[in-house]
BAVEXZA-332042 format. One record per atom (N, C-alpha, C): residue in one letter; x, y negated, z. Coordinates in steps of 0.001 Angstrom, whole numbers, plus 500000, padded with zeros to 6 digits. Each point is the difference from the previous one (the first is absolute). Example, Ala and Ser with C-alpha at 12.3 -4.5 7.8 and 13.67 -1.06 7.14 Angstrom:
% BAVEXZA-332042
A513190505690507800A499110498810500000A500900498800500000S499650498950499280S500820498810500060S499230498910500730
***
This chain:
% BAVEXZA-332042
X790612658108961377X500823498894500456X499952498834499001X499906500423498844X499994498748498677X498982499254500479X498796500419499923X498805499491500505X499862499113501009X500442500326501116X500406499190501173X500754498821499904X501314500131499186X500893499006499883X499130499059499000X499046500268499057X499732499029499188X498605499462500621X499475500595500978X499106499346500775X500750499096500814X501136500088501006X500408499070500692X500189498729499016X500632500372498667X500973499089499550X498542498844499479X499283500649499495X498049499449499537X500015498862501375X499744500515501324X499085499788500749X501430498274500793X501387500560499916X500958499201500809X499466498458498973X500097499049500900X500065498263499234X501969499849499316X500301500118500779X501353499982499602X500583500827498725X499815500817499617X499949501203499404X499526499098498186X498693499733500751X498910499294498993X501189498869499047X500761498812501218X500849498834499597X501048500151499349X500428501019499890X501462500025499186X499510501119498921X500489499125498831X499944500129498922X501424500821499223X500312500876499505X501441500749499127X499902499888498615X500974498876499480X500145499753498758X500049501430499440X500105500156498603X500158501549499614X499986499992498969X501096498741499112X500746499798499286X501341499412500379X500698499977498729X501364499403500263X499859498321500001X500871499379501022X500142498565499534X500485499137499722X499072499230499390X500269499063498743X501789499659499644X500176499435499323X501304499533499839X500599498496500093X500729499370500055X499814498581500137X499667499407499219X498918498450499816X500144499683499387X500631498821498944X499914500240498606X501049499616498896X499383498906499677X501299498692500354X499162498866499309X499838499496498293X499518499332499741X499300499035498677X501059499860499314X500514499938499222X501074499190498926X499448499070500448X501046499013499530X500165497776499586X499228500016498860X498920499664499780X500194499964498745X501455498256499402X499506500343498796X501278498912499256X499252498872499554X498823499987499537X499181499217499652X498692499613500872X499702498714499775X498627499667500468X499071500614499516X499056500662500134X498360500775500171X500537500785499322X501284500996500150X500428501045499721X498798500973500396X500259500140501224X499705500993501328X499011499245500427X498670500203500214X499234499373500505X498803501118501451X499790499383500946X498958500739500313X498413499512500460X499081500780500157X498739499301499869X499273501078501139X498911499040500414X498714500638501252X499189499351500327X499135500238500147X498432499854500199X499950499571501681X499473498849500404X499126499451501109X498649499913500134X499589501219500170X498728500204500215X498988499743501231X499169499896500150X498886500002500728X500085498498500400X500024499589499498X499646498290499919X498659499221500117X499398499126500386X498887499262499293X499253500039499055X499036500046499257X500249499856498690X499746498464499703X500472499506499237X500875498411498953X498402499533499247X499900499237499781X498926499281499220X499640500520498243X501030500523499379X499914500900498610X499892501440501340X500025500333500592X499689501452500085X501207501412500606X501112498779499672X501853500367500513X499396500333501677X501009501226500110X500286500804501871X501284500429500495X500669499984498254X501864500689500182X500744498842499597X501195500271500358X501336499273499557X500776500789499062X500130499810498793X501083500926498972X501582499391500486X500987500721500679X501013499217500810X501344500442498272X500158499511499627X501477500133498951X500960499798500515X501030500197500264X501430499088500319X500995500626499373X500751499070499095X501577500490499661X500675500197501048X500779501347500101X500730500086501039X501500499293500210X500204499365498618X502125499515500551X499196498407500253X498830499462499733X500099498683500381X498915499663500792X499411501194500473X498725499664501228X499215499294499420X499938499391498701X498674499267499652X498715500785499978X498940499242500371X498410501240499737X499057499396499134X498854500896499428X498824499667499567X498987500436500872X499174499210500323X498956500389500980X498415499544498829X499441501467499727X499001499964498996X498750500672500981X499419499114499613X498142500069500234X499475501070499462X499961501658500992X498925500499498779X498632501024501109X499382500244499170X498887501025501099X500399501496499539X500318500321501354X500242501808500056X498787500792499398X499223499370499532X498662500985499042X501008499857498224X500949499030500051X500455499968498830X500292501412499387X499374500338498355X500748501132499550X501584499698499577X500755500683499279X501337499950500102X500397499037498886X499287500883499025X500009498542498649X499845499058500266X499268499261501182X499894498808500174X501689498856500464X499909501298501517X501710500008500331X501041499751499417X500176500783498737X500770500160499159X499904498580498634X498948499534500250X500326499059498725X500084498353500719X499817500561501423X500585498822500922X501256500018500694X501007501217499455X501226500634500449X500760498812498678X499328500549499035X500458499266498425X499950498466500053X498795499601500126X500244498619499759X500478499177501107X500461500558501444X500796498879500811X501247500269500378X500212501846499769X501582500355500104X500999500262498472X499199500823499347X501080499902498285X500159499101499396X499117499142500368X499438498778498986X501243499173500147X500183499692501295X500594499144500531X501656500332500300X500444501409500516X501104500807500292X500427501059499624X498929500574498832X500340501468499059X500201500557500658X499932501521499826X499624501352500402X501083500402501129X499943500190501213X500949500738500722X500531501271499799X500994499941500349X500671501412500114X499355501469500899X499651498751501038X499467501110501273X499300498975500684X499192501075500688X499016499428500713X499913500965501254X499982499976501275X499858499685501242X498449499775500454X499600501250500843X498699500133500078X499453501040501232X498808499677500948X500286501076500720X498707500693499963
***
């Protein structure tokens, strides 16, 4: 009989469409602190698959402080290694707004 039932259940389309979670779920979710300061809290993301730009640029590096919505929108190519990233993290966000607390990222 096992056999049978797991052939129908194989062979039914319907059967096929519904899917049974088979974990518990999630919990609600918890928002962000305020931060208190400007470029406290900041978050950042990548716009990819772009054009590529006349230097060789295809992404958007997106920055934004989160309590004042201001952004940085940086030119870079997703072949970039990280060091590169990173010393263009330095000279247009610490340089300018010192080190955040947190950062916001997905």
């Amino acid at each position: 009989m096992r056999k049978e039932v797991a052939g129908y259940v194989a062979k039914c389309s319907i059967f096929q469409q519904v899917k049974v979670e088979h974990r518990k779920p999630a919990r609600l979710l918890q928002p962000l602190p305020i931060p208190e300061w400007k470029w406290e809290m900041i978050t950042m993301d990548f716009v990819s698959g772009l054009p590529r730009g006349k230097r060789g640029n295809n992404a958007i590096w997106v920055i934004m402080d989160r309590l004042t919505k201001s952004a940085l929108f940086l030119l870079v190519k997703m072949t970039d290694p990280v060091d590169k990233l990173a010393k263009i993290y330095v000279n247009e966000v610490v340089r300018f707004h010192g080190v955040p607390t947190s950062i916001v990222s997905d």
